[in-house]
Backbone as a printed PyTorch tensor [residue, N CA C, xyz], in Angstrom:
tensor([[[ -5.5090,  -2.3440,  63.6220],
         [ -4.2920,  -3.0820,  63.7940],
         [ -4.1970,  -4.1570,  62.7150]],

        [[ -2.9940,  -4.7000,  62.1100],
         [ -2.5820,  -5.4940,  61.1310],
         [ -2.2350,  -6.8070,  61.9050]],

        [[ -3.1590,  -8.0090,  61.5500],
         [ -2.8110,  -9.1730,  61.3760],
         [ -1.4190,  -9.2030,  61.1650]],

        [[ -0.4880, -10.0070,  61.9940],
         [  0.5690, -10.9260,  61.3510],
         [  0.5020, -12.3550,  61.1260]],

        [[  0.8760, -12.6130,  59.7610],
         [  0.8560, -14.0480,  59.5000],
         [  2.3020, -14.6980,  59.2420]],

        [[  2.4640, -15.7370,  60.5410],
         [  4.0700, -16.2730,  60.8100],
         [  3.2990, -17.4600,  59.5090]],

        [[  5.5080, -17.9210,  59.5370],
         [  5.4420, -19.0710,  58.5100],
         [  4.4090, -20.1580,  58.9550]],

        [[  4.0890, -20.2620,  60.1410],
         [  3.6670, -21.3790,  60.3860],
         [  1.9910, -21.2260,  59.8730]],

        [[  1.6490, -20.0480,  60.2410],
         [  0.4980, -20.0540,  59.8080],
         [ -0.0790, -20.3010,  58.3670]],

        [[  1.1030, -19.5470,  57.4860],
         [  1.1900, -19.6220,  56.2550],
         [  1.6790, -21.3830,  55.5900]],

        [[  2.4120, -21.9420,  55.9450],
         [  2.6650, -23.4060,  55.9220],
         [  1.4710, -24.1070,  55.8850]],

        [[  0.5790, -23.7330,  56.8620],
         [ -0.4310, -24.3830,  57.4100],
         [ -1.6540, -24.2660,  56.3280]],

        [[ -1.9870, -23.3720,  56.0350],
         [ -2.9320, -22.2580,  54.9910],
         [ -2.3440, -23.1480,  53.7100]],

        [[ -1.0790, -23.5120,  52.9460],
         [ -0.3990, -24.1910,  52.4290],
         [ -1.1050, -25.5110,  51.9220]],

        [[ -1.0980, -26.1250,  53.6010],
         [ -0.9720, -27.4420,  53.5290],
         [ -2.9350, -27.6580,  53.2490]],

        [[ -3.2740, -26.8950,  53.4540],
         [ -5.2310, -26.9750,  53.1550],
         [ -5.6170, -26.5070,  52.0210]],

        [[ -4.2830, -26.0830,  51.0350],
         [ -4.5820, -25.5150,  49.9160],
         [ -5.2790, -26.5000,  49.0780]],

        [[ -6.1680, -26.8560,  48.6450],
         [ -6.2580, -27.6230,  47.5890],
         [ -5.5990, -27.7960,  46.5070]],

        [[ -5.3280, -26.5930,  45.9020],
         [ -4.1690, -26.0230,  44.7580],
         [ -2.6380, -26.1740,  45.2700]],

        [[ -2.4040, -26.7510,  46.3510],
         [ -0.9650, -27.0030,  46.5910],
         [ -0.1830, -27.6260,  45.7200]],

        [[ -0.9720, -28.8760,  45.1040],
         [ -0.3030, -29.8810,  45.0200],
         [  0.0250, -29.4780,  43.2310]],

        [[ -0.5200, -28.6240,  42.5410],
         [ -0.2410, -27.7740,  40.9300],
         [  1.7210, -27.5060,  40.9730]],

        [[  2.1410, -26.9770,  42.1980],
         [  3.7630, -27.1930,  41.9660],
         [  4.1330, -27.8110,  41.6770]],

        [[  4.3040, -29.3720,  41.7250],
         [  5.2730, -30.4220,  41.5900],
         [  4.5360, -30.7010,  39.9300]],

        [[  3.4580, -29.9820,  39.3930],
         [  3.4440, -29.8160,  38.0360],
         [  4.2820, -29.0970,  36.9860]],

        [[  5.4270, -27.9830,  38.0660],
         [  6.3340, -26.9430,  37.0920],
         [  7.8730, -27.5900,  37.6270]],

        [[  8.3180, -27.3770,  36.5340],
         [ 10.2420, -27.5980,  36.7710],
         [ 10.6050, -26.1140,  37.4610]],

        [[ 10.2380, -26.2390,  39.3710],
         [ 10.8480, -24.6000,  39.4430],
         [ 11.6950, -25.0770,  40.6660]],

        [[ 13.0790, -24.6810,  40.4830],
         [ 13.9080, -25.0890,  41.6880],
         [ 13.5940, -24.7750,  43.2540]],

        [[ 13.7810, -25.3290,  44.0520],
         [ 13.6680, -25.7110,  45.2350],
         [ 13.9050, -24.6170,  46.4710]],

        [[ 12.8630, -24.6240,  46.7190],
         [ 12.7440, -23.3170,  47.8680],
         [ 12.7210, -21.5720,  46.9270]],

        [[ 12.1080, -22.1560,  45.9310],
         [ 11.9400, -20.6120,  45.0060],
         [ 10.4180, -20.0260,  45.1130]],

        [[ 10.4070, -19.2430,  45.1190],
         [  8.5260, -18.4730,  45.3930],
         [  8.8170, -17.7390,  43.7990]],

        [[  7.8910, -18.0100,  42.8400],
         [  7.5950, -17.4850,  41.6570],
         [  6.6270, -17.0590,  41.5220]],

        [[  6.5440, -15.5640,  41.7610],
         [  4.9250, -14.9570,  41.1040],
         [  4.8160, -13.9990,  40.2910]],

        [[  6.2210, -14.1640,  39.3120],
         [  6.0120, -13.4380,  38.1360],
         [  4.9180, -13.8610,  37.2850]],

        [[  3.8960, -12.5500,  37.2980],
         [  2.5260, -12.9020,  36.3660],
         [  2.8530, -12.4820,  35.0110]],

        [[  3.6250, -11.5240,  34.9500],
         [  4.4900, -11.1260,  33.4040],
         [  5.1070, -11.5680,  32.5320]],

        [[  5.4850, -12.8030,  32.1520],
         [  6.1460, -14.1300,  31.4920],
         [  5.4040, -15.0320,  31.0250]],

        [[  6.5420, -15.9870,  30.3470],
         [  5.3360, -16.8880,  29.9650],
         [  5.1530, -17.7300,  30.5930]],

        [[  5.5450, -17.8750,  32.5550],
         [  5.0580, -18.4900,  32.9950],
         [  6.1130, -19.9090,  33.6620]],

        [[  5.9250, -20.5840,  34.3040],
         [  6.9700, -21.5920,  35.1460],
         [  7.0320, -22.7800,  33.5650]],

        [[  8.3520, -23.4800,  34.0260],
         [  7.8690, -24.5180,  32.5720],
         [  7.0610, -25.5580,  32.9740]],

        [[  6.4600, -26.2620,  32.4320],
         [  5.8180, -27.3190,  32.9780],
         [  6.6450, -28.6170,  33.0500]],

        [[  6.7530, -29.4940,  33.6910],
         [  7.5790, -30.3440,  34.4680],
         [  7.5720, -31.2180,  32.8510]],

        [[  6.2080, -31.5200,  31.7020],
         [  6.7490, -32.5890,  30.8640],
         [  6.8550, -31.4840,  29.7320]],

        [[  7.3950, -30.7050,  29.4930],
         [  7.3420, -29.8850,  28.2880],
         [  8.8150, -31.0000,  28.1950]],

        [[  9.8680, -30.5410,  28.2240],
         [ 11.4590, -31.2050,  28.1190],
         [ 11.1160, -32.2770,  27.3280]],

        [[ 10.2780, -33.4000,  27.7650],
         [ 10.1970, -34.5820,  26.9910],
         [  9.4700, -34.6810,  25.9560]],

        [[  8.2000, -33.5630,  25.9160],
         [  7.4100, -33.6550,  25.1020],
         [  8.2250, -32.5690,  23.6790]],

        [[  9.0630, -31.5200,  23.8770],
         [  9.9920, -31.3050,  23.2030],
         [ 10.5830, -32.0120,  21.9060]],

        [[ 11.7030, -33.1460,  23.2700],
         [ 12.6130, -34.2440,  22.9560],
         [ 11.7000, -34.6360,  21.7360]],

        [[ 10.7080, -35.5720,  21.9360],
         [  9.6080, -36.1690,  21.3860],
         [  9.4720, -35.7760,  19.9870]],

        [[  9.2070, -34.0810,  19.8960],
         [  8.4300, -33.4480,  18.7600],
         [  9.7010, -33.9930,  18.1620]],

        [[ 10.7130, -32.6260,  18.4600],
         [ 12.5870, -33.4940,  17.3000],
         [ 12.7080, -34.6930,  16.8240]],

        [[ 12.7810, -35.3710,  18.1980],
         [ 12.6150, -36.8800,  17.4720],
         [ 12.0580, -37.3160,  16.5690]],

        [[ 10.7730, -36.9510,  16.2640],
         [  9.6710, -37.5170,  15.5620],
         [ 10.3260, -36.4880,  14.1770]],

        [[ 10.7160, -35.0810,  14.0470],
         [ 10.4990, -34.3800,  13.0330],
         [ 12.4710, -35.0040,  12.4170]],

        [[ 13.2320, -35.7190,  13.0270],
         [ 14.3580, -35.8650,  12.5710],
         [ 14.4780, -37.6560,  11.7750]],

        [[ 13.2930, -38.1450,  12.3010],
         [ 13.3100, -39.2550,  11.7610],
         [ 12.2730, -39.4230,  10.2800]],

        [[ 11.0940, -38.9180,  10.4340],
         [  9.6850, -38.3170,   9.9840],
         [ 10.1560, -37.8530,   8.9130]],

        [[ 10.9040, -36.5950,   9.0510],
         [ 11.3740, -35.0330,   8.0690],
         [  9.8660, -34.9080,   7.7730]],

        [[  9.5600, -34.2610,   6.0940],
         [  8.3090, -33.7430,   5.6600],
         [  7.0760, -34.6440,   5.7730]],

        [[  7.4760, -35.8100,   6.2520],
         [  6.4740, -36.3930,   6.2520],
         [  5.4170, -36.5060,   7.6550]],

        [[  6.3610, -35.4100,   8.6980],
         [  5.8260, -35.5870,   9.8060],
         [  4.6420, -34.5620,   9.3240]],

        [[  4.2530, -33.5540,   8.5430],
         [  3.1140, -32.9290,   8.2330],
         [  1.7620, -33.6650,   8.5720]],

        [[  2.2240, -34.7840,   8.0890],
         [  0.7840, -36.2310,   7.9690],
         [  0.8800, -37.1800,   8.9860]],

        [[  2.1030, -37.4600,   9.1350],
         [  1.9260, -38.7080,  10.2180],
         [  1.7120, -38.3740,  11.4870]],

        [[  2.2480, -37.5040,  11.9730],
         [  1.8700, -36.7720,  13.2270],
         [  0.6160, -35.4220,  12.8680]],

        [[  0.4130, -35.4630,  12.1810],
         [ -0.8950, -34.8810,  12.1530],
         [ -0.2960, -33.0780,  12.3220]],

        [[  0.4660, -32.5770,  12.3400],
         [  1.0040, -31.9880,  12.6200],
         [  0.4120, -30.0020,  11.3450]],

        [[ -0.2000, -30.6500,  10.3310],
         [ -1.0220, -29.8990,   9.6020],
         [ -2.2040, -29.4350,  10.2380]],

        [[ -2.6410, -30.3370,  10.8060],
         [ -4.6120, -30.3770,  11.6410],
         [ -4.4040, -29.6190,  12.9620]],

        [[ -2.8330, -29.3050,  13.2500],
         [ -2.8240, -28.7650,  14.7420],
         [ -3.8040, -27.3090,  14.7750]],

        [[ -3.4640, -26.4920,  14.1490],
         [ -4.0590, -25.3390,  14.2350],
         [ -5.2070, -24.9860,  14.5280]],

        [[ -5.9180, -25.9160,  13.2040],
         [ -7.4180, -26.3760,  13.8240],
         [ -7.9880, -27.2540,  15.3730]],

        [[ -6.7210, -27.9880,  15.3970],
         [ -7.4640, -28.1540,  16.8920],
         [ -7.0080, -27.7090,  17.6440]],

        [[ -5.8770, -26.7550,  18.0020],
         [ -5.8960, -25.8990,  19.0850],
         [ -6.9050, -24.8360,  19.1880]],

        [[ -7.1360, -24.3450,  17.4810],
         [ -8.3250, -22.7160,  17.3610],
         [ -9.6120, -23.7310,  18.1240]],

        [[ -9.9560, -25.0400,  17.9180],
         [-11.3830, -25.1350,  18.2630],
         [-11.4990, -25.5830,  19.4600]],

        [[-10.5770, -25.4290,  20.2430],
         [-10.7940, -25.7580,  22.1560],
         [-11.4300, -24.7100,  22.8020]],

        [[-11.7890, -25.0990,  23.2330],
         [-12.7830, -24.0940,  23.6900],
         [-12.5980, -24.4730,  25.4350]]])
């Protein structure tokens, strides 16, 4: 015989998640269940500003944001995270 699991149980299971609280880390509208594993994924709640930010910096900056934002050295430190 098959277990049924009501909302409540599932709410509950929820609320002991440790990992619950990783949602209010993504911009995903309200009362949505997302488990597309095929994408690139929910956005993250500060991408938008951190965006804003990069423009900003590359419209005021222009070529010089290469150096001042360090923006040459990225490669290397994303390849060396480990």
């Amino acid at each position: 015989m098959t277990d049924i699991i009501t909302r409540e149980a599932a709410e509950a299971m929820d609320a002991r998640d440790p990992l619950s609280a990783c949602r209010g880390w993504f911009a995903l509208p309200s009362g949505l269940i997302y488990l597309d594993g095929n994408s690139l994924g929910a956005l993250p709640g500060s991408t938008l500003a951190r965006v804003a930010r990069v423009v900003e910096d590359w419209g005021r900056d222009l070529i010089g944001s290469w150096n001042c934002h360090d923006w040459i050295g990225w490669p290397r430190q994303v390849g060396d995270r480990s």
